[in-house]
FIGU-729028 format. One record per atom (N, C-alpha, C): residue in three letters; x, y, z. Coordinates in steps of 0.2 Angstrom, whole numbers, plus 5000, padded with zeros to 4 digits. Layout:
N
ALAXYZ;...
This chain:
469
UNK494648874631;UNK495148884626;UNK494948854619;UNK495048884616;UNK494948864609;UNK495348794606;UNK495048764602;UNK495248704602;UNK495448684591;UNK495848664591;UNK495948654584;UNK495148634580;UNK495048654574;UNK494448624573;UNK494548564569;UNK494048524569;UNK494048434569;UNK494448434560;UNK494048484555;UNK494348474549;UNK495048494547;UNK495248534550;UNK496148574554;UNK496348484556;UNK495948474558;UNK496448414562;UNK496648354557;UNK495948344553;UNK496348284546;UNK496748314542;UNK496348374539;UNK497248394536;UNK497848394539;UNK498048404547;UNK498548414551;UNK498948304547;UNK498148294549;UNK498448204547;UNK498748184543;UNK498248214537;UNK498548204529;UNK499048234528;UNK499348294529;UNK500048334530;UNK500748274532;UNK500348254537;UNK500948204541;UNK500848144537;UNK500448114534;UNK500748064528;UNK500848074522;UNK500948154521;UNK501048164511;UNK501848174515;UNK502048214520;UNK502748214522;UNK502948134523;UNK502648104528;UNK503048014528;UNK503247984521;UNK502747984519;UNK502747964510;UNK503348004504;UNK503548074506;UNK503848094501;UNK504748094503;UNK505248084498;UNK505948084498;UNK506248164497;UNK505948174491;UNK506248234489;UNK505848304490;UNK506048324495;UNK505748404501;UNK506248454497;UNK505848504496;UNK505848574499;UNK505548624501;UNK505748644504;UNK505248704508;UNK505548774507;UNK505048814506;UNK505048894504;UNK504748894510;UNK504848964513;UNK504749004519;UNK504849074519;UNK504549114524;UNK504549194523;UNK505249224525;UNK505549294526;UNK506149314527;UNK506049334533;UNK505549354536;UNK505349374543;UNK505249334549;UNK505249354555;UNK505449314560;UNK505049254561;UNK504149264559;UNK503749204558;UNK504149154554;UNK504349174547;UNK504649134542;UNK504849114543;UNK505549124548;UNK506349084549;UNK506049024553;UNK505549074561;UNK505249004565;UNK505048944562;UNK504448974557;UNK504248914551;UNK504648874549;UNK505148884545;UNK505848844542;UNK506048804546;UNK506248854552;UNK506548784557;UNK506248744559;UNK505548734559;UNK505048694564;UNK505048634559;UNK504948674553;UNK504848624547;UNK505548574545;UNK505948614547;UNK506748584546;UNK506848534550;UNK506648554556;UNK506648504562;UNK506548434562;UNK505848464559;UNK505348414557;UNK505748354554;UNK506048364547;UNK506348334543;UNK506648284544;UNK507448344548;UNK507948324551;UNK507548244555;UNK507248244561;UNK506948194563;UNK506748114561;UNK506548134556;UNK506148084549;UNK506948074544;UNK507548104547;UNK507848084542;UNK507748104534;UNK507248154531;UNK507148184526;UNK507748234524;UNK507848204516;UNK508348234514;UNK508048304513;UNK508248374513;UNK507648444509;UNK508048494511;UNK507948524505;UNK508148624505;UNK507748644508;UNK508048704510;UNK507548764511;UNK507748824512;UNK507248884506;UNK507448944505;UNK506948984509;UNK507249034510;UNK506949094511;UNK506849164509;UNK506149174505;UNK506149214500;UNK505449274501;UNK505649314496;UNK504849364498;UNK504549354494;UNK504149384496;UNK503249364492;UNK503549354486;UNK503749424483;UNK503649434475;UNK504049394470;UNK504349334474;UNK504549274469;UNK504149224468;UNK503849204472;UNK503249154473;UNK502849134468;UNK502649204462;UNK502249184458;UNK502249144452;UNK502149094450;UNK502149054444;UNK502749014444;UNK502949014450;UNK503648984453;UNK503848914450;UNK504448884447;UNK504348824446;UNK504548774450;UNK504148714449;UNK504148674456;UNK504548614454;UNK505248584457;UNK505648554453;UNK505648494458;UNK505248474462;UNK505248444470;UNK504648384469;UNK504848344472;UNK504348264474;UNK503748324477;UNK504148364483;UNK503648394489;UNK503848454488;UNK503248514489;UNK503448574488;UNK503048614494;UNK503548624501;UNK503148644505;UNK503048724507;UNK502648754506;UNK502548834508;UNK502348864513;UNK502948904519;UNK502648924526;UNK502649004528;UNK502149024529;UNK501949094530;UNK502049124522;UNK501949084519;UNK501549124512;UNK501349054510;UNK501349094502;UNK500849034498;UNK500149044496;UNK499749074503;UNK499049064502;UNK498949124496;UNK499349184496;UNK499049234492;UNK499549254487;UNK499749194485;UNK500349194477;UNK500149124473;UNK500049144468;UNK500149074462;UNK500649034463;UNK500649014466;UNK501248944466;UNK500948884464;UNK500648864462;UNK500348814458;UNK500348804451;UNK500448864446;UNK500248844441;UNK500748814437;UNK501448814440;UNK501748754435;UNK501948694439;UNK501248684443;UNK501348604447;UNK501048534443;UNK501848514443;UNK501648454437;UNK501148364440;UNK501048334437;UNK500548294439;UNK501048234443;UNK500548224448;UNK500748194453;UNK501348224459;UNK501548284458;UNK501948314463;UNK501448344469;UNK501748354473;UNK501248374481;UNK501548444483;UNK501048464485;UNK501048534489;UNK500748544496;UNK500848574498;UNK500548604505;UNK500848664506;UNK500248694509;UNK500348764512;UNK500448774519;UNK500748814522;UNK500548814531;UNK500248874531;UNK499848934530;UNK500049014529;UNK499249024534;UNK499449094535;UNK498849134539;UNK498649194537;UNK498849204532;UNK498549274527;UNK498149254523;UNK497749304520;UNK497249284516;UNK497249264510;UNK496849184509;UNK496849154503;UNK496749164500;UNK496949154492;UNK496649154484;UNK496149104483;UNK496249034486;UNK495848984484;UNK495648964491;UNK495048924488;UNK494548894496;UNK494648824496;UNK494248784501;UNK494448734503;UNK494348674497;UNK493948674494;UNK493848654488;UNK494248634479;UNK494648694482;UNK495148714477;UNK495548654473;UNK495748594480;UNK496048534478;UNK495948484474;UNK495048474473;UNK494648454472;UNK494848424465;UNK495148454460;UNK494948424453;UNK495748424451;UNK496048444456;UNK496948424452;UNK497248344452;UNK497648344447;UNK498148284445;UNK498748294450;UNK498848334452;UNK499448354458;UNK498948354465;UNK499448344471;UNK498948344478;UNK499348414481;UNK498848424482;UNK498448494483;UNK498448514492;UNK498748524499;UNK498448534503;UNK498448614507;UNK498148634506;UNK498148724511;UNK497848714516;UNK498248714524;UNK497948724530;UNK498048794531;UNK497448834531;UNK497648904533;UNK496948914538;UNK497048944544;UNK496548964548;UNK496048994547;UNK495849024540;UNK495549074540;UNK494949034534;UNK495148974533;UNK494648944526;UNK494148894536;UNK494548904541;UNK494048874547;UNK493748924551;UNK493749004552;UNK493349054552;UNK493749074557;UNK494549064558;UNK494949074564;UNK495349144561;UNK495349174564;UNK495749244563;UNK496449244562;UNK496749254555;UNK497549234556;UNK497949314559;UNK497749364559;UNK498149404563;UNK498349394570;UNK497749364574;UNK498049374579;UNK497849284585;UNK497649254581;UNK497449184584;UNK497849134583;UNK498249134577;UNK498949094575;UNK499349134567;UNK499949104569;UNK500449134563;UNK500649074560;UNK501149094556;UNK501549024552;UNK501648964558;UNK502149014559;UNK502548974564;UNK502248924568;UNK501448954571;UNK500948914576;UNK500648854571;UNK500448864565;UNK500348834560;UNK500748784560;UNK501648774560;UNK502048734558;UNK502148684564;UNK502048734570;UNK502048694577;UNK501548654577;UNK500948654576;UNK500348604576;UNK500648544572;UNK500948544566;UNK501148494562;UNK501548444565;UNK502248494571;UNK502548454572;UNK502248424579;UNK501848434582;UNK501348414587;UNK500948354583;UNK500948344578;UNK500548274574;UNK501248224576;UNK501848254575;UNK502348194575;UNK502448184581;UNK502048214586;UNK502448214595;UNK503048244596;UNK503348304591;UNK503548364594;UNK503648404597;UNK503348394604;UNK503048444607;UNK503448494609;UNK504148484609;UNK504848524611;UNK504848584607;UNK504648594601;UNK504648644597;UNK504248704599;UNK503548684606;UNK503148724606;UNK503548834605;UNK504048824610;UNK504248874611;UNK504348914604;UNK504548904601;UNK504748914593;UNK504048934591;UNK503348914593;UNK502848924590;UNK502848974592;UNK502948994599;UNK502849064605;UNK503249124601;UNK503849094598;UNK504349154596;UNK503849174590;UNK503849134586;UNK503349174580;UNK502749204581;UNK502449194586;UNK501949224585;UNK502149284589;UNK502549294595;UNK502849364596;UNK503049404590;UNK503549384587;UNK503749414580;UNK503349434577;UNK502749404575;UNK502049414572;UNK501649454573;UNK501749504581;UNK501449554584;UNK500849504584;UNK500349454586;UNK500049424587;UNK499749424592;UNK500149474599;UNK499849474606;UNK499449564605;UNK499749604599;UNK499749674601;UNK499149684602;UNK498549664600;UNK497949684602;UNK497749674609;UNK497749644612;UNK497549634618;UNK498049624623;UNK498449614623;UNK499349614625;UNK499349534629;UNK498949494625;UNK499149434628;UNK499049384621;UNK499049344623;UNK498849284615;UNK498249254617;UNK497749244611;UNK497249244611;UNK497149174605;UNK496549144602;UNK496249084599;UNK496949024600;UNK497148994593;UNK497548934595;UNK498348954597;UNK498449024599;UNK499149024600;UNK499249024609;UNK498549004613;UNK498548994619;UNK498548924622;UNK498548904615;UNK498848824614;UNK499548824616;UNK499748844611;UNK500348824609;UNK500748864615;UNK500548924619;UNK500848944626;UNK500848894631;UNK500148854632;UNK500248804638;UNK500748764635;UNK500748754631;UNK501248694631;UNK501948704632;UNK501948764629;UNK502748804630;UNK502748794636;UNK502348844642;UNK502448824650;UNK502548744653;UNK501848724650;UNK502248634653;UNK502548594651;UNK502948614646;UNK503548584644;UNK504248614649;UNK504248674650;UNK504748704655;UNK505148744651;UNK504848784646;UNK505248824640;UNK505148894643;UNK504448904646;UNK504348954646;UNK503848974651;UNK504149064654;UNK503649114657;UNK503349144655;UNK502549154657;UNK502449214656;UNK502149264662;UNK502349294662;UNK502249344669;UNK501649394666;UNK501049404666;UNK500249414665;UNK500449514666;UNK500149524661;UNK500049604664;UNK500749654666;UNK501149624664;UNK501649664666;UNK502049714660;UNK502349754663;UNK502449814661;UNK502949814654;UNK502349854650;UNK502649814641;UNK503149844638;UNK503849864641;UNK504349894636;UNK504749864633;UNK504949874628;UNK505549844625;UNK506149854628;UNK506649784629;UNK507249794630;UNK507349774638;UNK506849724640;UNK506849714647;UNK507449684651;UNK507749654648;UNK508349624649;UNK509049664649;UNK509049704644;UNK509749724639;UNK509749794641;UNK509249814641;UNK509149914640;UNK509049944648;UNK509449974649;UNK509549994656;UNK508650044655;UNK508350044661;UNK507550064660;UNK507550124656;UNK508050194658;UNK508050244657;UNK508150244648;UNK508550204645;UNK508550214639;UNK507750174635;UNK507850114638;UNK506950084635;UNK506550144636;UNK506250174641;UNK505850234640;UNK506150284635;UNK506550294635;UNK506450354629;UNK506350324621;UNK506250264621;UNK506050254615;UNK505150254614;UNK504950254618;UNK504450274618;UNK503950284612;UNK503550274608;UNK503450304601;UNK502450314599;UNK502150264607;UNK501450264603;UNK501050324603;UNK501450354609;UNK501150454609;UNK501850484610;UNK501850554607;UNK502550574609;UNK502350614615;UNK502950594619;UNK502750614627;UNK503650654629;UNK503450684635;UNK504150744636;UNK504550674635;UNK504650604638;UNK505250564639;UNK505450554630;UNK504950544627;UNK505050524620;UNK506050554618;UNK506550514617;UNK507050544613;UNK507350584618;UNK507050564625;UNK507450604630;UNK507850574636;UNK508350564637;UNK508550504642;UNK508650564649;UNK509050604648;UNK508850644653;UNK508350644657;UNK507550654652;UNK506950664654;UNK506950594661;UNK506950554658;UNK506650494657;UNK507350454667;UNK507950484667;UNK508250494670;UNK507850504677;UNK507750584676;UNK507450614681;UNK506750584686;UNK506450574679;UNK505750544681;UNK505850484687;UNK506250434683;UNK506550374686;UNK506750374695;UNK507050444694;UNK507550464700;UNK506950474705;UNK506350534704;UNK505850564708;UNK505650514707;UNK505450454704;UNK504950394708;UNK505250364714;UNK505850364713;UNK506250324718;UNK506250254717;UNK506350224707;UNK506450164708;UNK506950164702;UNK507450214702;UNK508350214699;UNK508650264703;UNK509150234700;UNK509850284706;UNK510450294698;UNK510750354701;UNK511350354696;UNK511650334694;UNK511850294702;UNK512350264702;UNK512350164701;UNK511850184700;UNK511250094698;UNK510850094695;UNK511050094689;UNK510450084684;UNK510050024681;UNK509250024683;UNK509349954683;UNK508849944676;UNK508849874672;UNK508449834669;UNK507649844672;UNK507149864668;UNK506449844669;UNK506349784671;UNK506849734669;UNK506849654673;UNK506949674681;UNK507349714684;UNK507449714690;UNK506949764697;UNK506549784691;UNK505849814695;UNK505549784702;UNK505549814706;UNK504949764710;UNK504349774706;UNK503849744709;UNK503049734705;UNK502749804709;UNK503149844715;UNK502949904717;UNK503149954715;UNK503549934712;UNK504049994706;UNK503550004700;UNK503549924698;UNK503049934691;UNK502649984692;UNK502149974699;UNK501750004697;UNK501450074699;UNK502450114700;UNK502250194700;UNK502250174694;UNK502850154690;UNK502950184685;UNK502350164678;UNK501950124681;UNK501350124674;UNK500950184678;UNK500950214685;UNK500450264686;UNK500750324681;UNK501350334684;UNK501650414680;UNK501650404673;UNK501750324668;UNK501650344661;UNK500750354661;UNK500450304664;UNK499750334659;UNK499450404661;UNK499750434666;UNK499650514668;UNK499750564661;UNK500650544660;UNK500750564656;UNK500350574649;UNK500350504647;UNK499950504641;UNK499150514641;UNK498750534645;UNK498150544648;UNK498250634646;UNK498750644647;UNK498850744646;UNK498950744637;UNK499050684632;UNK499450714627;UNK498850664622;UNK498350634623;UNK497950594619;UNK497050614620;UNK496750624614;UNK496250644612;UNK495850614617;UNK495150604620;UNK494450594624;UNK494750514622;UNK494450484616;UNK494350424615;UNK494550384615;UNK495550404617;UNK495950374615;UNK496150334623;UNK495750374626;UNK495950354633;UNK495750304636;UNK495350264636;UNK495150194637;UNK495650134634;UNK496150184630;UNK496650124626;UNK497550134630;UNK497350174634;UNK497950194638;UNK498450144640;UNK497850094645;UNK498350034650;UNK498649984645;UNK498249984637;UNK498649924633;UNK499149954631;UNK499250024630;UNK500050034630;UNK500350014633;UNK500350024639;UNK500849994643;UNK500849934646;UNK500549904646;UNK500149844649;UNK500249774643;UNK500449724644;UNK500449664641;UNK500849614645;UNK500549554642;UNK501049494644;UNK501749504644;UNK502349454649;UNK503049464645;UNK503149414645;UNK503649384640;UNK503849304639;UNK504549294640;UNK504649244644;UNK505149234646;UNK505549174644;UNK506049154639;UNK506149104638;UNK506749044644;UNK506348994647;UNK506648984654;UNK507648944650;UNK507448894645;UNK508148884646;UNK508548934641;UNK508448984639;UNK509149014641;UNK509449044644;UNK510149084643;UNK510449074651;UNK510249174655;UNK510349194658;UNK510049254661;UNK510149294657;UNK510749294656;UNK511049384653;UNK511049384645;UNK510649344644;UNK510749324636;UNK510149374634;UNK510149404628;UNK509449444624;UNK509149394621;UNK509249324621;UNK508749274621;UNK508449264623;UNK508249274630;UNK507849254635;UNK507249284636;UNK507049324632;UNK506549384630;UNK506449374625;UNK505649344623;UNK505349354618;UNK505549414612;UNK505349474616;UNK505249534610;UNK506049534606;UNK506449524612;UNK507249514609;UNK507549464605;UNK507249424605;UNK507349374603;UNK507149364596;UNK506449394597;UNK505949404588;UNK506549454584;UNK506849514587;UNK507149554584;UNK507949534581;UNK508249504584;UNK508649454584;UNK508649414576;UNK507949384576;UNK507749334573;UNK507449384563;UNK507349434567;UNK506949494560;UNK507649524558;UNK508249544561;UNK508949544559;UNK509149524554;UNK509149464556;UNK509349394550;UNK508749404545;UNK508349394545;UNK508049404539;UNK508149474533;UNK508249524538;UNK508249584535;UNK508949604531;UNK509649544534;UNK510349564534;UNK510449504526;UNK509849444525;UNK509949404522;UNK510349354525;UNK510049334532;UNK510749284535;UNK510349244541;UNK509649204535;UNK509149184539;UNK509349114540;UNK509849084537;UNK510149024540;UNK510349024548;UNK510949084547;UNK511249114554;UNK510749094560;UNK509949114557;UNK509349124563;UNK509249044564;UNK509049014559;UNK508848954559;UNK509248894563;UNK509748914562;UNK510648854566;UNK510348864573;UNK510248954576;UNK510148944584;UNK509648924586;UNK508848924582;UNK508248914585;UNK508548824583;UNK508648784579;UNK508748704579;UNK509248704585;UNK509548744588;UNK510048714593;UNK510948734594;UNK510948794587;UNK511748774586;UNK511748844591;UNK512148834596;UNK512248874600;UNK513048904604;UNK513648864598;UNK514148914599;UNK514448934592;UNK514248904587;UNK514748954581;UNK513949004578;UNK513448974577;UNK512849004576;UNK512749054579;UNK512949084588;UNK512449104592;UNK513249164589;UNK513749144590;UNK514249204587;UNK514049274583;UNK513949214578;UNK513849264571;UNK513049284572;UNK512749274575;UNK512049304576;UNK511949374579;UNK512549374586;UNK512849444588;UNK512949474585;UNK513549464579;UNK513849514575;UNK513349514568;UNK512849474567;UNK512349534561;UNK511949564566;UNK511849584572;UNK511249604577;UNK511749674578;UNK512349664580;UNK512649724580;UNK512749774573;UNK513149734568;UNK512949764561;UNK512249804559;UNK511749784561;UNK511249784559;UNK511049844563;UNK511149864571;UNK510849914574;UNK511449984571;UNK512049964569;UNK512250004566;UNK511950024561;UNK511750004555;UNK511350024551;UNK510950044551;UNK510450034554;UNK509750064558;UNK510150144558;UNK510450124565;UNK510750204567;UNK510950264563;UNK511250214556;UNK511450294552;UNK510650294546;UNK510550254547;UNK509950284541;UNK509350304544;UNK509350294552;UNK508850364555;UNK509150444554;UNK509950444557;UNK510050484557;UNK510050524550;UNK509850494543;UNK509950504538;UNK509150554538;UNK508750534539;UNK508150554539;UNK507850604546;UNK508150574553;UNK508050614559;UNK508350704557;UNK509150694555;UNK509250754557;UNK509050824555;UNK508550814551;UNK508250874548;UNK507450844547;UNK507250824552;UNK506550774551;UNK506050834547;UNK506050894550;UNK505750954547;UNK505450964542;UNK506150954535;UNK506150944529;UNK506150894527;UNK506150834530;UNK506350764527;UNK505850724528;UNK505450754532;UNK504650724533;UNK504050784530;UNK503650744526;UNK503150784522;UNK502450774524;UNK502250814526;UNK501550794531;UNK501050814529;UNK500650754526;UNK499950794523;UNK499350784526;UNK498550814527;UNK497950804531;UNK497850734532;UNK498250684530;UNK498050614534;UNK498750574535;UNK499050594532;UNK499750534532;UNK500350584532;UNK500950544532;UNK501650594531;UNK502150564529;UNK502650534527;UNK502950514523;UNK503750534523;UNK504150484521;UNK504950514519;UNK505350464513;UNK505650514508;UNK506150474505;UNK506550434506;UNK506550384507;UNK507150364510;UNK507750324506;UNK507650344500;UNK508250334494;UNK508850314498;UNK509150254496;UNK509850254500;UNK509750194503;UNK509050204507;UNK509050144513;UNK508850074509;UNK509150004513;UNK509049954510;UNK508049924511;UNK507849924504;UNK507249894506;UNK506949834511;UNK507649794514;UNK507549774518;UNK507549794527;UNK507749864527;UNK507549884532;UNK507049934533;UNK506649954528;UNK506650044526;UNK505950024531;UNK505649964532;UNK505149944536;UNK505449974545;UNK505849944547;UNK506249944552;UNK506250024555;UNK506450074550;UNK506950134549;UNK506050174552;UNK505750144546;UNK505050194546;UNK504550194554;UNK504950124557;UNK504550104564;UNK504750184570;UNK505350184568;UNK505850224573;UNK505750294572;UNK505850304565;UNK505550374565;UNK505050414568;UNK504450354570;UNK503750384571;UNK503750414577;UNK504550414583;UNK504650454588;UNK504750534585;UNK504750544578;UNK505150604578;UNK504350644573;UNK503850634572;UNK503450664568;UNK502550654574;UNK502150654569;UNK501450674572;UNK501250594573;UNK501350564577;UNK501050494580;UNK500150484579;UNK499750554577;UNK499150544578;UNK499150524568;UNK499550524567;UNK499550494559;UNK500150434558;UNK499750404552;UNK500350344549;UNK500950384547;UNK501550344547;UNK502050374543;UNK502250314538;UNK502450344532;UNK502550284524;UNK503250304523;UNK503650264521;UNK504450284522;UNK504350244512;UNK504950264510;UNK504950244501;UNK505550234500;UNK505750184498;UNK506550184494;UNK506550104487;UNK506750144485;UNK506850114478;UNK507150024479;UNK507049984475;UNK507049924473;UNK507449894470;UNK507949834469;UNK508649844464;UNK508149834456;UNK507549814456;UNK507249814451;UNK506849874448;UNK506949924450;UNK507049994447;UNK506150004451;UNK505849974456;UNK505149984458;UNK505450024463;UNK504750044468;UNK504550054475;UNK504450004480;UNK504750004484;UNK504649984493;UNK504150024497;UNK503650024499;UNK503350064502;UNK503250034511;UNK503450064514;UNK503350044522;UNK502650084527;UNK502350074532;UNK501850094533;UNK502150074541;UNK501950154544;UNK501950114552;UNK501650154554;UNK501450154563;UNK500850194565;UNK500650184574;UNK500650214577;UNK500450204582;UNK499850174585;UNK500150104592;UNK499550084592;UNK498750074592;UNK498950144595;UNK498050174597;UNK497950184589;UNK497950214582;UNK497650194577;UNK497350114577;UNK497850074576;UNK497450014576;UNK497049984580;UNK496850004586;UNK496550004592;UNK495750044591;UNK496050074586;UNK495150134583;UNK495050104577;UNK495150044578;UNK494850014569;UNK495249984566;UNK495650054562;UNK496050054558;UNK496350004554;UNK496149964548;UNK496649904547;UNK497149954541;UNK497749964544;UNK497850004538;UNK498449924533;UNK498649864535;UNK498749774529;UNK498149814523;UNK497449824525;UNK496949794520;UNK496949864514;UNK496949924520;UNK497049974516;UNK497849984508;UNK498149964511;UNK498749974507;UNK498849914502;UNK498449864504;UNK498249824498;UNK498049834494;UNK497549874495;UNK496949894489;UNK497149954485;UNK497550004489;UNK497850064486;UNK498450034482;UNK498849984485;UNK499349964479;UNK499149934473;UNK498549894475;UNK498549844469;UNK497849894464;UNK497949964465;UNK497550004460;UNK498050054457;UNK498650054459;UNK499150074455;UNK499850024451;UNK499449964451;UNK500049914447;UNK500349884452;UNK500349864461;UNK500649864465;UNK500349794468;UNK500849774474;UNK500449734480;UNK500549764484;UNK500449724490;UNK500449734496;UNK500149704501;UNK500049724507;UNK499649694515;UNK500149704522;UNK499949654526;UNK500249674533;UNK499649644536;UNK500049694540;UNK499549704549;UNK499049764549;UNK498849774555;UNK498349834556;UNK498749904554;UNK499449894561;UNK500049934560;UNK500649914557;UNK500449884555;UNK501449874552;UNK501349844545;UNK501249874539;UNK501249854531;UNK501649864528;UNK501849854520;UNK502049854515;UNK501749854509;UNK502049874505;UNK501649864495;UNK502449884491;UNK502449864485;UNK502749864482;UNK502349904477;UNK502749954472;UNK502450014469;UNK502849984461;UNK502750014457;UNK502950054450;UNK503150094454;UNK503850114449;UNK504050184451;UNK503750254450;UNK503450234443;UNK503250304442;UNK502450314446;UNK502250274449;UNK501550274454;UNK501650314463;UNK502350334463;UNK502350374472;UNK501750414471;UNK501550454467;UNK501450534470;UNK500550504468;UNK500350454462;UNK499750454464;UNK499550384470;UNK499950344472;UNK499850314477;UNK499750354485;UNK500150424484;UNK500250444491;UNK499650484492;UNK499450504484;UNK498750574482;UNK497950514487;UNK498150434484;UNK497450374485;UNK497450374492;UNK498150374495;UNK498150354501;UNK497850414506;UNK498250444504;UNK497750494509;UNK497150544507;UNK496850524504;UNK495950524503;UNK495850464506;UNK496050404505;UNK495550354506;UNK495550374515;UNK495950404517;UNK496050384528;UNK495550464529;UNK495250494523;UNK494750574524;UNK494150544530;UNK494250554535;UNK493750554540;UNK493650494545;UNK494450464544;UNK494650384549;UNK494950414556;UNK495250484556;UNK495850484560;UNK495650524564;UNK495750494570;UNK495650554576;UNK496050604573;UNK495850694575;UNK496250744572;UNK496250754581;
């Protein structure tokens, strides 16, 4: 197992004594499910140590040149690729916790009047997509103080993080933070088991028809997906069960008949990537209570990316620290608001996908004017059941500062053939006046407005000869 590296480890020290050391905290953190777990982990932190401290939650594109009005200025899942430094006055402290990639190297501390600390995995040759996230980062910290009870918190961010999707299990220091989770008694995981969403909550008939990484007959078909279930012989009409309620001899018609299926609808090459469709760890969080959508990792991340999305990341942070009856309330009613909203700004785009989807020789795209920048990411995920899965889809809707939101998603056999399309959209944005990054599959940039049509012209040249056709 991979082991923290030795120079990770004294900064982990010096972290733990600029925090003993400081009165006046705050902490900035991401709006996404890693960011919220970071916040709490950090907040907990706090809380414990008796440290007074705010804490916001913000997007990248404030971070830059930010002013720092704090003894302590903590930054988690970001920081490393924003100027937050340049109006840091002398003698105030900083630190980063982040695992995207850096602006400054390890040496960067060196010549300042203000202390300087950036623990990011990637200045120690550790890969931050998928070997630790914010969260796992924040978790280490609070592991210097003997918090090891937060481990689970580490696990939710890194699921949120999409952190297992490569290999469908977790791999460098987030198999740390899993043991601990297990012997601590927070958590299961059940190895290789059948990877749908909604394993708890979604009668199995409905979780298959979301299907999205090839479109297949069940894709958007409950019927289909019905019948299949019925000729297996592992649902009844009149009992329909949760993917929770599988035998392990059920699981395993039902991974035979999808990889059949998807073996009929994907190209030669893709085939070797089949079983990680379906195939991945599942996390089971043991003390919550059965019937709760918390007791499932992926539910729980979603839950958690709600909040962020609805702006009611406090909401998230009250349940992960523990608040579990006015806090777990109001968490159902943004999760329900919130899949309402999803539902009508799909429909906004689904019900004429034909026209409302514009498909060019590498990419395909939709307006999505109307929808809230905070979800148009979300909205763009869901789509990818209704267009061509052997291409990215880019969704776009306007900004209250008169800019571009750009969203990227893609199925995961794309990024299983290489594909980093985080790196690709960084570099496309930032040649049109823009930022941007991500994941392989799941990105972002923010545009000029007047830059769509040659951002969309860049992007798809640069993918001329990437894509399986």
């Amino acid at each position: 197992m991979m082991q923290i590296p030795q120079l990770m480890s004294e900064q982990y020290r010096e972290a733990k004594k600029i925090i003993q050391s400081s009165e006046d905290i705050k902490v900035y953190s991401h709006i996404d499910c890693d960011g919220i777990c970071s916040g709490a982990i950090l907040s907990t932190i706090l809380d414990r140590l008796n440290k007074n401290h705010e804490i916001e939650f913000v997007n990248l594109d404030v971070l830059d040149n930010i002013d720092l009005d704090h003894d302590l200025t903590i930054f988690s899942d970001l920081g490393s690729g924003q100027l937050i430094d340049t109006n840091a006055k002398k003698s105030q402290k900083i630190i980063i916790l982040d695992h995207h990639p850096p602006l400054r190297d390890l040496d960067y501390k060196n010549d300042k009047d203000y202390t300087y600390l950036e623990i990011n995995p990637i200045h120690h040759g550790i890969d931050g997509s998928y070997y630790v996230c914010g969260g796992g980062l924040c978790y280490f910290l609070s592991k210097e103080f003997g918090y090891d009870d937060l481990s689970w918190i580490g696990v939710l961010s890194a699921i949120g993080d999409m952190q297992n999707t490569h290999s469908g299990h977790f791999e460098g220091l987030n198999k740390i933070i899993q043991q601990d989770a297990i012997d601590g008694g927070y958590l299961e995981v059940i190895e290789n088991d059948i990877n749908i969403y909604g394993r708890n909550t979604r009668p199995l008939f409905v979780a298959l028809s979301y299907f999205n990484d090839v479109k297949l007959p069940i894709t958007n078909n409950t019927s289909e997906t019905m019948a299949i279930l019925e000729e297996l012989g592992i649902d009844e009409k009149n009992n329909r069960k949760t993917l929770n309620e599988l035998t392990m001899e059920d699981k395993g018609k039902l991974y035979q008949k999808l990889s059949g299926m998807i073996a009929k609808e994907v190209p030669g090459n893709y085939v070797k990537y089949i079983s990680q469709l379906i195939i991945g760890d599942s996390y089971t969080f043991l003390q919550e209570s059965k019937d709760s959508f918390l007791r499932d990792a992926s539910e729980f991340s979603t839950a958690m990316n709600a909040c962020g999305r609805n702006h009611e990341e406090k909401i998230a942070m009250e349940v992960l620290k523990g608040d579990r009856v006015a806090a777990l309330d109001e968490l159902e009613v943004v999760n329900r608001d919130h899949r309402h909203n999803l539902a009508q700004s799909i429909e906004q785009v689904a019900e004429d996908a034909d026209s409302n989807i514009v498909e060019l020789e590498n990419l395909q795209y939709f307006d999505g004017t109307g929808i809230k920048p905070e979800i148009v990411g979300t909205i763009t995920g869901m789509i990818l059941r209704y267009c061509n899965w052997k291409k990215p889809i880019i969704g776009f809707t306007q900004t209250d500062d008169g800019g571009i939101k750009v969203s990227l998603r893609c199925s995961r056999l794309l990024s299983y053939d290489g594909i980093h399309f985080g790196n690709i959209i960084r570099n496309i944005a930032s040649k049109v006046g823009g930022s941007g990054g991500g994941h392989s599959m799941a990105c972002g940039a923010y545009i000029p407005f007047d830059k769509k049509s040659e951002f969309i012209k860049q992007f798809n040249n640069s993918l001329e000869g990437k894509l399986t056709k």
